[in-house]
C-alpha positions as CSV (number, residue, x, y, z in Angstrom):
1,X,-3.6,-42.6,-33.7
2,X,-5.5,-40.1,-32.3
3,X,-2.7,-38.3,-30.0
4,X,-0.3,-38.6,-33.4
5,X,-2.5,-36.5,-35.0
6,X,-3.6,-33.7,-32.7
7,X,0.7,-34.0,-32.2
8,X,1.0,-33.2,-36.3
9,X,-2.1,-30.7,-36.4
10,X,-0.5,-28.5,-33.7
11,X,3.1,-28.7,-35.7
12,X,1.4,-27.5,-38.9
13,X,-0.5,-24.7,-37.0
14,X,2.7,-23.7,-35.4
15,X,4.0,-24.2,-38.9
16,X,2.0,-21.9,-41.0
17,X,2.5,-19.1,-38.2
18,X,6.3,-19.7,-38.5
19,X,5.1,-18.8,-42.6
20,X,3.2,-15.9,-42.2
21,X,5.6,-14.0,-39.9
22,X,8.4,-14.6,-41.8
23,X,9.6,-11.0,-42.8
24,X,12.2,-12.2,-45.8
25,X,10.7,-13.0,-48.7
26,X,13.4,-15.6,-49.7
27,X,13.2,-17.2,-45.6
28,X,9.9,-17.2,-46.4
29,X,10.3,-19.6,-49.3
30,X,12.4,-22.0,-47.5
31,X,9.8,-22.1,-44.4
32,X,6.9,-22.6,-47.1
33,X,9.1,-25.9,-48.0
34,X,8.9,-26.9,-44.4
35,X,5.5,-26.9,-43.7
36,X,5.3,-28.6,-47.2
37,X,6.8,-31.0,-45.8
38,X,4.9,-30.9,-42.4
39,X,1.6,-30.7,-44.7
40,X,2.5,-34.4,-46.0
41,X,2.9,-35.7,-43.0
42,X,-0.4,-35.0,-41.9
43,X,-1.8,-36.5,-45.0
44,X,0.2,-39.4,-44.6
45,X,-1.5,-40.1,-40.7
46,X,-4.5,-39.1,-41.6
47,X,-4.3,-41.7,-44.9
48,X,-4.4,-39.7,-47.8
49,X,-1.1,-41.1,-49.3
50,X,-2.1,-39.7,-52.8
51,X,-3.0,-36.0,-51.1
52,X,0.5,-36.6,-49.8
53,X,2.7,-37.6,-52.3
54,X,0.7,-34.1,-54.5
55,X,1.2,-32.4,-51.6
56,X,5.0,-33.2,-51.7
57,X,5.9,-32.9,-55.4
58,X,3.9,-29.5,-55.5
59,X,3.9,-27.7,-52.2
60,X,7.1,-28.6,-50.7
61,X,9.0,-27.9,-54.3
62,X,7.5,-26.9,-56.9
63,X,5.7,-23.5,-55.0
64,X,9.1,-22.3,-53.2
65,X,11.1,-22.7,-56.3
66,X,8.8,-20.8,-58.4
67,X,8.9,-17.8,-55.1
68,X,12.6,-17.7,-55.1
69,X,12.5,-17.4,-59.5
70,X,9.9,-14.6,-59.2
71,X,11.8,-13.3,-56.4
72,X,15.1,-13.3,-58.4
73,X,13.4,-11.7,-61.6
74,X,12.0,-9.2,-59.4
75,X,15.5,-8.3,-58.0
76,X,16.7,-7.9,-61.7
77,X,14.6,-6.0,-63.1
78,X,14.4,-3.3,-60.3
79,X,17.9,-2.8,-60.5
80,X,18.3,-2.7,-64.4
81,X,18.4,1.3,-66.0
82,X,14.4,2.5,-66.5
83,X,13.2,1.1,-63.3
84,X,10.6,-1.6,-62.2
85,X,8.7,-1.7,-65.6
86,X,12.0,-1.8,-67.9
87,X,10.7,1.8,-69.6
88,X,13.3,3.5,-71.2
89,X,13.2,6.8,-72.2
């Protein structure tokens, strides 16, 4: 039990560095998922299967999807006429 965990602790570390240098935003979102993903299984061995099954409803779907729809609104509104705020004058 104990070598599973320090086996799942080290993927999540190398996991959330995978994250954080991630340059595109929308790659960024997808690798988010993943260590979502790697986040449950380490609830699951350490026996947290209701920390786990949050953890997988909220952070491996719900938190990307809601990145790549801010990330598409942002797209849209910086390319309509009057710039980032929508001001037109």
């Amino acid at each position: 039990m104990t070598v599973l965990l320090v086996i799942i602790l080290t993927m999540v570390l190398l996991g959330g560095a995978v994250v954080v240098f991630t340059p595109d935003p929308r790659r960024q979102a997808v690798t988010l998922s993943i260590y979502g993903i790697l986040l449950t299984v380490l609830f699951l061995v350490a026996q947290g299967p209701d920390v786990a099954l949050s953890q997988l409803a909220v952070g491996t779907a719900f938190v990307p999807l809601m990145v790549l729809l801010a990330l598409r609104t942002m797209r849209g509104r910086l390319h309509k006429p009057g710039g980032p705020r929508g001001d037109r004058r």
